[in-house]
C-alpha positions as CSV (number, residue, x, y, z in Angstrom):
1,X,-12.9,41.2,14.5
2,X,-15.9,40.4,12.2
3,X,-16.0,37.2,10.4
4,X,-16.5,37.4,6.6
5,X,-16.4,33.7,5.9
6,X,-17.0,30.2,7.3
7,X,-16.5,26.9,6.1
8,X,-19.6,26.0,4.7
9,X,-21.3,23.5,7.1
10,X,-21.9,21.2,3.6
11,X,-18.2,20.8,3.5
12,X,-16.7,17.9,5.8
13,X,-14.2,19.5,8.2
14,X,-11.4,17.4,6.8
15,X,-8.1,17.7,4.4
16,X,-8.8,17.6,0.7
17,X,-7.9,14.4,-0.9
18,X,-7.4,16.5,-4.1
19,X,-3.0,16.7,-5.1
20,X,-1.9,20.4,-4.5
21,X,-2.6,23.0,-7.7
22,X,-6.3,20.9,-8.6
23,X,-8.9,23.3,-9.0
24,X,-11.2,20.4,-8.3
25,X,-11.0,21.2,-4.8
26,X,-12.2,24.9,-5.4
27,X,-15.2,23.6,-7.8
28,X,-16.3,21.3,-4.3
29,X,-15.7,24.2,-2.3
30,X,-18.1,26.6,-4.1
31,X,-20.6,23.7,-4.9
32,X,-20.8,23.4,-0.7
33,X,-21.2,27.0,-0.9
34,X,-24.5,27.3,-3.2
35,X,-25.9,24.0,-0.8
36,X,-25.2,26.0,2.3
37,X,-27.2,29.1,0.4
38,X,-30.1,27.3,-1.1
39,X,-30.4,25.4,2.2
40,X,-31.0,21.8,0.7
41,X,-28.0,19.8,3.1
42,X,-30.7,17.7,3.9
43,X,-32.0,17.3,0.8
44,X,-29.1,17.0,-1.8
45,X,-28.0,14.0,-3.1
46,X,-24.7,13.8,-4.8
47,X,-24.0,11.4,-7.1
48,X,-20.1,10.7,-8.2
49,X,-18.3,8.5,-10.4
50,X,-15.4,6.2,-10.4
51,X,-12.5,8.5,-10.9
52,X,-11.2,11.8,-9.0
53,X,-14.5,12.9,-8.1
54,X,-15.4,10.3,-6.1
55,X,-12.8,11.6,-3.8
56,X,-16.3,13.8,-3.3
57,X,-17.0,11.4,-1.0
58,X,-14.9,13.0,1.8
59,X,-15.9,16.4,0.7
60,X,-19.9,16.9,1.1
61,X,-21.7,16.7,4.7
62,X,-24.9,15.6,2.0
63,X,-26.0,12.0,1.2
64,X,-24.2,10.5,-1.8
65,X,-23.1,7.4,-3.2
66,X,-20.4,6.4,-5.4
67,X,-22.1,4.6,-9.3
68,X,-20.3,2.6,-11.7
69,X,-18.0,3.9,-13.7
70,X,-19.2,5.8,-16.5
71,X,-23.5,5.3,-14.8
72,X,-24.0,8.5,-12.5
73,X,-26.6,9.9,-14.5
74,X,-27.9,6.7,-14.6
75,X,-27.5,6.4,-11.3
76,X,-29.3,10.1,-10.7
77,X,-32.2,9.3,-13.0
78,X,-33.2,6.4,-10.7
79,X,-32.7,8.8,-7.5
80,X,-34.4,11.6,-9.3
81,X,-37.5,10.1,-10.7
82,X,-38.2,8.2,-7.3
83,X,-37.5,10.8,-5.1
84,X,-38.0,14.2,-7.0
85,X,-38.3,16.2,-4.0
86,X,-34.4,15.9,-3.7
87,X,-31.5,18.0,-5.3
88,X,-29.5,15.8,-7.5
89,X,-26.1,16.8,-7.8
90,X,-24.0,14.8,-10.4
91,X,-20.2,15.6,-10.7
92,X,-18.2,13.7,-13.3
93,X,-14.8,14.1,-14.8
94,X,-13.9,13.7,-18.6
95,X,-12.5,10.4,-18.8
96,X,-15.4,9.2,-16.7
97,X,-18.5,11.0,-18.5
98,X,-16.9,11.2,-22.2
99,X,-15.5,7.9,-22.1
100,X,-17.0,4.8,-20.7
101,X,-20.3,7.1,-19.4
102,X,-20.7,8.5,-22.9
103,X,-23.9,7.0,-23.8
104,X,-25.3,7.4,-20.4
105,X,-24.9,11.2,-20.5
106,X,-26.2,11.4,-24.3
107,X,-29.3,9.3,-23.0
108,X,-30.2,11.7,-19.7
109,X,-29.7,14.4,-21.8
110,X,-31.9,13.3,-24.4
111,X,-34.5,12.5,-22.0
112,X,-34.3,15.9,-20.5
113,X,-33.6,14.7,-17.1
114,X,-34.5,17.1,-14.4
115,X,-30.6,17.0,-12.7
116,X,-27.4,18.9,-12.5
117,X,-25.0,17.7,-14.0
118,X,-21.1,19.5,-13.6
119,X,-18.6,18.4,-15.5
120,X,-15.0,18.2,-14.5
121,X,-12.6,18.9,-17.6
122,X,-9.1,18.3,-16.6
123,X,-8.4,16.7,-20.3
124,X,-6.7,13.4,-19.1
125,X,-7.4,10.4,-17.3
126,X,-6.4,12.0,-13.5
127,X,-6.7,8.8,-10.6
128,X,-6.2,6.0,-12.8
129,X,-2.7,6.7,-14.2
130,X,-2.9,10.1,-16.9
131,X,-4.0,7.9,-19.5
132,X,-5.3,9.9,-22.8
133,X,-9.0,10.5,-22.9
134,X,-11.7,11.9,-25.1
135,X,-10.9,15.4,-24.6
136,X,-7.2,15.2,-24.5
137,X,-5.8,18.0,-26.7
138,X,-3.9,17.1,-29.8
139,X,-0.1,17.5,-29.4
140,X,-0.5,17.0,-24.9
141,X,1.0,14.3,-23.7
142,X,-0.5,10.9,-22.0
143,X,0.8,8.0,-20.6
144,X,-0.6,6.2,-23.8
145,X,0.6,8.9,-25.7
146,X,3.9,9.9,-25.2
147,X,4.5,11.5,-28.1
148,X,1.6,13.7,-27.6
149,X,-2.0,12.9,-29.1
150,X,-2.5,12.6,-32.9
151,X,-5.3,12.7,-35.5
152,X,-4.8,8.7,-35.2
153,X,-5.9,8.9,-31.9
154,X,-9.3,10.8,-32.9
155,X,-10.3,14.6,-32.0
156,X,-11.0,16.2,-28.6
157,X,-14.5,16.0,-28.0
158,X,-15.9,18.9,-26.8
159,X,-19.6,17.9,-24.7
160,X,-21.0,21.1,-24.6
161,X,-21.5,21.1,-28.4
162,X,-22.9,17.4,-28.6
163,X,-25.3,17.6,-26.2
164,X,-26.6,21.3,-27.5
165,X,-27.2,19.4,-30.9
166,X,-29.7,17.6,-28.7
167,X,-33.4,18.9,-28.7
168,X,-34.2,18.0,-24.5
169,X,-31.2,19.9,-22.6
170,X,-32.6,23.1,-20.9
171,X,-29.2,24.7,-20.0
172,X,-25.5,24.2,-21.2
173,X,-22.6,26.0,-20.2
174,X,-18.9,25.6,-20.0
175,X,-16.7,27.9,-17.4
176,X,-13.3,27.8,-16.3
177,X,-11.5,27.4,-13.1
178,X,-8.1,29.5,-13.8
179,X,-8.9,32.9,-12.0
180,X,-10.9,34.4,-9.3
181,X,-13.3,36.0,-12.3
182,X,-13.7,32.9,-13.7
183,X,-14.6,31.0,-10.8
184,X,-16.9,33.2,-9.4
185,X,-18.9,32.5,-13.0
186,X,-18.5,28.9,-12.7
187,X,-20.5,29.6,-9.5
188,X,-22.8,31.6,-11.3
189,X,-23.3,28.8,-13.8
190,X,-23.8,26.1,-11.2
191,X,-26.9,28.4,-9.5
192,X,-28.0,28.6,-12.3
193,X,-28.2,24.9,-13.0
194,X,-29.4,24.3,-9.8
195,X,-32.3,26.5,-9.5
196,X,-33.4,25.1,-13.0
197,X,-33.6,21.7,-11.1
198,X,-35.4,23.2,-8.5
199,X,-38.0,24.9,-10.6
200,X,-38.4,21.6,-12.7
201,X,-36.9,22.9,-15.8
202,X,-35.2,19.9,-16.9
203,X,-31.6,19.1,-18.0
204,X,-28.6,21.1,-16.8
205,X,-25.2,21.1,-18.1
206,X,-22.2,23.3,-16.4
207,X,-18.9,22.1,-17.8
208,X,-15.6,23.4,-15.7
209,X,-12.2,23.5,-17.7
210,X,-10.0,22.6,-15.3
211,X,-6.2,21.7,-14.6
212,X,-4.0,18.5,-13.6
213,X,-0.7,19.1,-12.5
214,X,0.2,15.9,-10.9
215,X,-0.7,14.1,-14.5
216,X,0.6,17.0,-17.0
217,X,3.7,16.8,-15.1
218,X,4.4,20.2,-14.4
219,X,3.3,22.9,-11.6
220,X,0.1,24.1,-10.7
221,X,1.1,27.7,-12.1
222,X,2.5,26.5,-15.5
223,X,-0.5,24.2,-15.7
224,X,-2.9,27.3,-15.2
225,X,-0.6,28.7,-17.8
226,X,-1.0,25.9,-20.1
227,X,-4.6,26.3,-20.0
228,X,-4.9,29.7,-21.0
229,X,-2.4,29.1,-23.8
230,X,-3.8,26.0,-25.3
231,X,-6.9,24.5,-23.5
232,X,-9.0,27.6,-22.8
233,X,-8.4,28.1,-27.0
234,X,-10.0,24.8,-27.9
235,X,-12.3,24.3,-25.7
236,X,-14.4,27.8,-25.7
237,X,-16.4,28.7,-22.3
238,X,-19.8,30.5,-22.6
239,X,-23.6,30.0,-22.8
240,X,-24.5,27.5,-25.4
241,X,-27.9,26.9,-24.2
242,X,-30.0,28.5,-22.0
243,X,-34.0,28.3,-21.9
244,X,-35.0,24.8,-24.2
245,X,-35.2,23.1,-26.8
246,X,-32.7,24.2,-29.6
């Protein structure tokens, strides 16, 4: 019988530490994919946060190391600028890059780093308890808001749009994780930002609507539901910038 597919050798050989229905796992999955095509396992660096992604840790067969929470692009500037011969590969989730990491991300962006940045949107605070964060939708529930998020609490802030009002980024794009078509974009997106690093181009910016079952309380297939219903409306996926300044 002819195999059609392998585990990709950047992949550890070892059980995800993601909860079941997280598309995170399939967003490291096709991330180990694009390493094993490009062939830079020796050369990537992968840079997490603190937060569900630095479960990361377990996944890539790449070097890596875990920042503070809120600094990987700080953290990937300093790797980038002293080693640029390596593939910088920074993976951050909402509560860790909007949040606490807000100003680092507006700074590497502003500067134009020459990384990849992919951004996990899951719209809630995932390892540390489902606490509300920045891109929590108004009306969905938290753990510090039970009654559901209000115009009190502020506005979801959407990351593609700030950082295309910048004049540095070189590409910005926001996919989605909730079917086969979509995640075969994503995948396309994340190429993309990854050649762009690899031709020196500059900053790169691939955000990934994605789902949390364990912390929306409800099943991975009414969680992919919920996202086409309500997240997928306020948070629009597509090509906001591709090719410069604005």
């Amino acid at each position: 019988m002819e195999k059609i597919y392998s585990r990709p050798k950047a992949l550890q050989n070892r059980a995800t530490g993601y909860c079941p229905g997280c598309l995170h796992g399939t967003t490291v999955k096709i991330i180990a994919e694009l390493i094993d095509e490009f062939g830079i396992q020796d050369s990537t660096v992968a840079v997490l946060p603190i937060g569900c992604s630095a479960l990361d840790c377990w996944s890539f067969e790449t070097d890596m190391i875990i920042s503070l929470h809120g600094r990987a692009p700080a953290t990937a500037t300093g790797i980038k600028r002293n080693a640029p011969e390596k593939t910088v590969i920074v993976i951050q989730g909402d509560g860790d890059l909007a949040s606490i990491g807000l100003a680092e991300i507006m700074h590497a962006a502003n500067r134009g780093e020459n990384l990849t940045v992919i951004f996990m949107n899951n719209g809630i605070f995932g390892m540390t308890g489902g606490q509300m964060a920045p891109t929590t939708l108004i009306g969905q529930k938290a753990t510090t808001a039970q009654g559901g998020r209000t115009e009190a609490h502020g506005y979801p802030m959407h990351m593609c749009e700030i950082l295309n009002e910048l004049k540095a980024p070189y590409y910005i794009q926001r996919c989605a994780m909730d079917s086969p078509a979509h995640v075969r974009e994503a995948k396309k997106a994340i190429r993309k930002g990854l050649e762009n690093q690899m031709n020196g181009k500059g900053f790169s910016f691939i955000e990934l609507m994605s789902n949390c079952p364990t912390n929306w309380s409800m099943s991975a297939e009414k969680s992919i539901e919920y996202m086409r219903e309500y997240t997928l409306k306020e948070f629009q996926i597509g090509v906001y910038r591709d090719g410069g300044e604005k």
